[in-house]
C-alpha positions as CSV (number, residue, x, y, z in Angstrom):
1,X,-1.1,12.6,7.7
2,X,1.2,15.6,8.4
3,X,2.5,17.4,5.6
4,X,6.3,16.8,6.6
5,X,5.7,13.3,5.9
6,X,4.9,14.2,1.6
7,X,8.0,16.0,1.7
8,X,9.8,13.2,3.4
9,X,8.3,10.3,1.5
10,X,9.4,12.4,-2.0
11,X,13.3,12.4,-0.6
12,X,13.2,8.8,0.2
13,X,10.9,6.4,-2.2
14,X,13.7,5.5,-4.8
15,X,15.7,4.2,-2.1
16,X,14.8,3.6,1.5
17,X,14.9,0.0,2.6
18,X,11.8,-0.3,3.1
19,X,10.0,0.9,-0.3
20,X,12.5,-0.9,-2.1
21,X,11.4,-4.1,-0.2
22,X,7.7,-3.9,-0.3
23,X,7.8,-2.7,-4.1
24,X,9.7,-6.8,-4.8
25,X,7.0,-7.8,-2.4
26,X,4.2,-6.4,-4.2
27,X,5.5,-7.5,-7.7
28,X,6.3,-11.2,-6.1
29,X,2.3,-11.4,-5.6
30,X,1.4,-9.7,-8.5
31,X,3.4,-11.0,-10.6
32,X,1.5,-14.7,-11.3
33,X,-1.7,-13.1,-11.7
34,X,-1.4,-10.2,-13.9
35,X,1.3,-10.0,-16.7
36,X,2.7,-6.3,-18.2
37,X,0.5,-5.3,-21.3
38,X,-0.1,-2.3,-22.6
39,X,-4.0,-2.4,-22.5
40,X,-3.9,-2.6,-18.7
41,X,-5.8,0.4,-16.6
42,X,-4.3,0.9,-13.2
43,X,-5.8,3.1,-10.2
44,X,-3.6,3.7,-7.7
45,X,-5.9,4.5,-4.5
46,X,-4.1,7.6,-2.0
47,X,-1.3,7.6,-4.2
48,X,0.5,9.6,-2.5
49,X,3.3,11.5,-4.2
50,X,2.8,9.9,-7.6
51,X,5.9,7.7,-7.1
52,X,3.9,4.4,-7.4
53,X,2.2,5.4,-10.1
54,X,5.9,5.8,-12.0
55,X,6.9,2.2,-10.6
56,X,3.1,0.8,-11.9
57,X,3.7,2.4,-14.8
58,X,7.0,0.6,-16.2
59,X,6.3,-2.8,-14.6
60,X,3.2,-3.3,-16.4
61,X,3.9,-1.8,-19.3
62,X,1.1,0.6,-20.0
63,X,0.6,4.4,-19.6
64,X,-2.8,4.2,-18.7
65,X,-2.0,4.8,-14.6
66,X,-4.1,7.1,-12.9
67,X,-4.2,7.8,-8.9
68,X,-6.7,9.8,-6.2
69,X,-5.1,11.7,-3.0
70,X,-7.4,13.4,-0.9
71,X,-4.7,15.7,0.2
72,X,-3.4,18.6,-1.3
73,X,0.2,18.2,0.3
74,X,0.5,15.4,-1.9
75,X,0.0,16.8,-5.0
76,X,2.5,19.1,-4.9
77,X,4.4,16.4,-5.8
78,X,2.8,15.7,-9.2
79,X,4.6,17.9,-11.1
80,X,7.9,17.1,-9.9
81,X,7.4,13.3,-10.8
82,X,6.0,14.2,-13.8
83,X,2.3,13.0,-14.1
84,X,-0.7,14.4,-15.5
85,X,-2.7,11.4,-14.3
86,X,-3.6,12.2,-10.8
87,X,-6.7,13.9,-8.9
88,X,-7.7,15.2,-6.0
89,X,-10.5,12.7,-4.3
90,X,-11.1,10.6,-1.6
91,X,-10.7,6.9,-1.1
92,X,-14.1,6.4,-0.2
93,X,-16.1,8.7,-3.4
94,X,-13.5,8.3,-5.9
95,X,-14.1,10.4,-8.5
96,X,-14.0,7.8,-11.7
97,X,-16.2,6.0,-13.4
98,X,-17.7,2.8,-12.4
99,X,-15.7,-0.6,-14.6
100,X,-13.0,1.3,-15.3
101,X,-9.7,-0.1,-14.5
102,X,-8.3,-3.7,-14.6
103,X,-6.2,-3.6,-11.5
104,X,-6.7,-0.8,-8.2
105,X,-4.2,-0.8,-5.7
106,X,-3.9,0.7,-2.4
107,X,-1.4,0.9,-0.6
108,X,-1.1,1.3,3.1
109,X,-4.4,4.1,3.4
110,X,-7.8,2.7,4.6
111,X,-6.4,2.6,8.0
112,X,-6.0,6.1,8.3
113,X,-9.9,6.7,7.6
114,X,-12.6,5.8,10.4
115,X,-13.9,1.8,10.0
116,X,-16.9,3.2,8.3
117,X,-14.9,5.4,5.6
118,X,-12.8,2.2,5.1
119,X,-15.6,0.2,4.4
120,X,-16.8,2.1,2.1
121,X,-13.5,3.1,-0.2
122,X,-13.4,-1.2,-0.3
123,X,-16.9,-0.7,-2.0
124,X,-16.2,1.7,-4.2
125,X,-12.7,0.2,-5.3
126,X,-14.9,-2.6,-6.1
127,X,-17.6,-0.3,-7.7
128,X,-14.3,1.1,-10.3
129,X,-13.0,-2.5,-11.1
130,X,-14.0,-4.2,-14.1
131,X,-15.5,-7.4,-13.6
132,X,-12.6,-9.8,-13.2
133,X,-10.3,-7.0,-12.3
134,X,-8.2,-6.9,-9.1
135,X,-7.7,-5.6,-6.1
136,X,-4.0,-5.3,-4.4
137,X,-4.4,-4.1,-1.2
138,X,-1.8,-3.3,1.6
139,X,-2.3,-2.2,5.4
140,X,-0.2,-2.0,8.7
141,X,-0.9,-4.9,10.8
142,X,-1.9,-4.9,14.6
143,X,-3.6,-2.7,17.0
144,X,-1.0,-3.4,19.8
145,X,2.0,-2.5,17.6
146,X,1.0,0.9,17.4
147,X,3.8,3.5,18.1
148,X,5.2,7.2,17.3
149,X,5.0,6.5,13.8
150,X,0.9,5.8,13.9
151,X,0.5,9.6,15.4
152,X,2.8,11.1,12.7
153,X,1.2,9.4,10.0
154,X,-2.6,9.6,11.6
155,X,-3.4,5.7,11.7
156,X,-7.2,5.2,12.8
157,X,-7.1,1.5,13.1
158,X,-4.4,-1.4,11.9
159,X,-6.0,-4.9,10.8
160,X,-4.9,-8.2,11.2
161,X,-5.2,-10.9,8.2
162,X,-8.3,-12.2,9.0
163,X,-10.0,-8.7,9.3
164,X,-9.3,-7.8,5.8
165,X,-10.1,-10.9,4.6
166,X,-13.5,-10.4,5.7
167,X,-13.8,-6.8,4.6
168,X,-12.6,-7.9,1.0
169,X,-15.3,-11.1,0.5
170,X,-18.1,-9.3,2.6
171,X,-18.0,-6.6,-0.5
172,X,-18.2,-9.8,-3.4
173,X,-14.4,-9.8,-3.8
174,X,-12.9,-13.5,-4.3
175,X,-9.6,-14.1,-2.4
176,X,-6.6,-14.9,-4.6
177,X,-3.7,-14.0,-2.3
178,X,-3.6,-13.0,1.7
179,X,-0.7,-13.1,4.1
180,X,1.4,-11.2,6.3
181,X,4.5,-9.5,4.7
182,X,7.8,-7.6,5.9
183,X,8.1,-10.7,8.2
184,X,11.6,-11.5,8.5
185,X,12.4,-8.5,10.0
186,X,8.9,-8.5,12.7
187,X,11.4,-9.7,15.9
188,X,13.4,-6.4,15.1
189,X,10.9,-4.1,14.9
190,X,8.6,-4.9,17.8
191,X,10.5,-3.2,20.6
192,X,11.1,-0.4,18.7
193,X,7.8,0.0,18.2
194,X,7.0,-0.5,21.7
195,X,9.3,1.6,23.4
196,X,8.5,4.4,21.0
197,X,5.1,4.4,22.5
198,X,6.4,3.6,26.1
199,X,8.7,7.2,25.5
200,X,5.4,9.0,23.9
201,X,7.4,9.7,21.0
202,X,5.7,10.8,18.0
203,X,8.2,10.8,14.9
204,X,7.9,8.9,11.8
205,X,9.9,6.0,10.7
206,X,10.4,7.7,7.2
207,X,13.5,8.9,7.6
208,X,16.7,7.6,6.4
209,X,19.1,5.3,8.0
210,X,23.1,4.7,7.6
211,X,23.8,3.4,3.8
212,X,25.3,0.0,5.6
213,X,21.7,-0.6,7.3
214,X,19.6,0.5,4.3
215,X,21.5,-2.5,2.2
216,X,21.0,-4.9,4.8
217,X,17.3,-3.8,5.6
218,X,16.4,-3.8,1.7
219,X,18.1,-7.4,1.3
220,X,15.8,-8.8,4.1
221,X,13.0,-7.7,2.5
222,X,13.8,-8.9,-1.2
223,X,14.6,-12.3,0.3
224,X,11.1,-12.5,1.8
225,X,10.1,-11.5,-1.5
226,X,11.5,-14.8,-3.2
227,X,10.3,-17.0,0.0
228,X,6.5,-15.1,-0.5
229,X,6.3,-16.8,-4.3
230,X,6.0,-19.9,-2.3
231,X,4.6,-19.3,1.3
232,X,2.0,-17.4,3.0
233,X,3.8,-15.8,6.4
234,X,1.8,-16.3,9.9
235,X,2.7,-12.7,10.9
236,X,4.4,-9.7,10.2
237,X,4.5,-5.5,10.0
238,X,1.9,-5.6,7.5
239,X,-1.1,-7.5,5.8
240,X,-2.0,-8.1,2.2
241,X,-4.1,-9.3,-0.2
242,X,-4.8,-10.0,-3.7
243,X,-8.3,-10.3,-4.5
244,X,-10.7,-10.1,-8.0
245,X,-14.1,-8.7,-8.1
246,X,-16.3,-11.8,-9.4
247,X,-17.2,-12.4,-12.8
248,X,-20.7,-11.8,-13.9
């Protein structure tokens, strides 16, 4: 990922449509499976600038958050958002001990690594899960809706449903939750995507939008986010899952 895009990210988490609406997606999945308590230990896999370790944090209740960013850029951000909880690593050799933590998210970063790589951070955010723990896990959906925003942010691959599906139960995870998510607002966003690529253009979509649109954008998404407690979406922008490493 270009470094621009940490700084950019920082500016924009707290309020941009579209981290406002995937954080009430997240929490509308989450949510019936793992209540706040303080006991909980949470990984946050390529966590970026910190800022969803914060958000972790005071949803569940518990200080015990820790994240891994392989990139520098990144954690140049730590400080600013006030955490001592982060390290340099890699999503595929984290750097923690083995049945650790009792939930490991991950959003939107195996699909920048090589298949390979990505197969292997799935195995070792299993190998850091207790037994029982979970797994939330977010990815862009799609290899045909690839556009300017892929070459800022250095996507490798994009998955559909079924594909991560697979990778989560072909490493012993058991399925809770999968479906599609930022749905409502797919129609909108496909020809903007696809004439992005037809101009060769090669900016980011992190960037903000007029205060009007960002209202109406973010209330979209926190109506999918009520519709998601009861429905599983056929398609969308993205694909996620909810899964729990087995039991012994």
């Amino acid at each position: 990922m270009r470094h621009e895009e940490y700084r950019a990210m920082f500016e924009l988490e707290d309020h941009l449509w579209w981290y406002r609406g995937m954080r009430a997606v997240t929490a509308s999945i989450l949510d019936p499976h793992l209540p706040a308590r303080p006991d909980l230990r949470v990984l946050d896999i390529g966590c970026g600038t910190g800022y969803s370790l914060q958000w972790l944090r005071k949803k569940l209740g518990t200080r015990a958050t820790f994240g891994v960013d392989i990139s520098p850029h990144a954690s140049a951000f730590w400080k600013e958002h006030g955490l001592n909880t982060a390290a340099i690593g890699s999503a595929h050799q984290v750097p923690l001990a083995s049945e650790t933590f009792d939930l490991v998210t991950c959003f939107d970063v195996i699909y920048q690594l090589p298949s390979a790589d990505a197969e292997t951070a799935i195995v070792e955010m299993h190998r850091v899960l207790k037994p029982g723990g979970l797994l939330f896990i977010r990815e862009p959906a799609y290899e045909w809706m690839r556009g300017g925003h892929d070459i800022a942010v250095g996507t490798d691959h994009r998955y559909t449903l079924r594909r991560l599906k697979r990778a989560l139960t072909d490493h012993d995870f058991a399925l809770k939750r999968a479906t599609y998510a930022n749905s409502l607002l797919f129609g909108a966003a496909v020809p903007h995507r696809l004439v992005s690529r037809w101009r060769g253009s090669v900016e980011s979509d992190v960037k903000p939008v007029a205060p009007w649109l960002n209202t109406g954008l973010a209330a979209a998404l926190k109506l999918e986010a009520l519709l998601i407690t009861r429905l599983s979406f056929p398609f969308g922008l993205s694909v996620t899952a909810l899964a729990q490493k087995k039991a012994r």
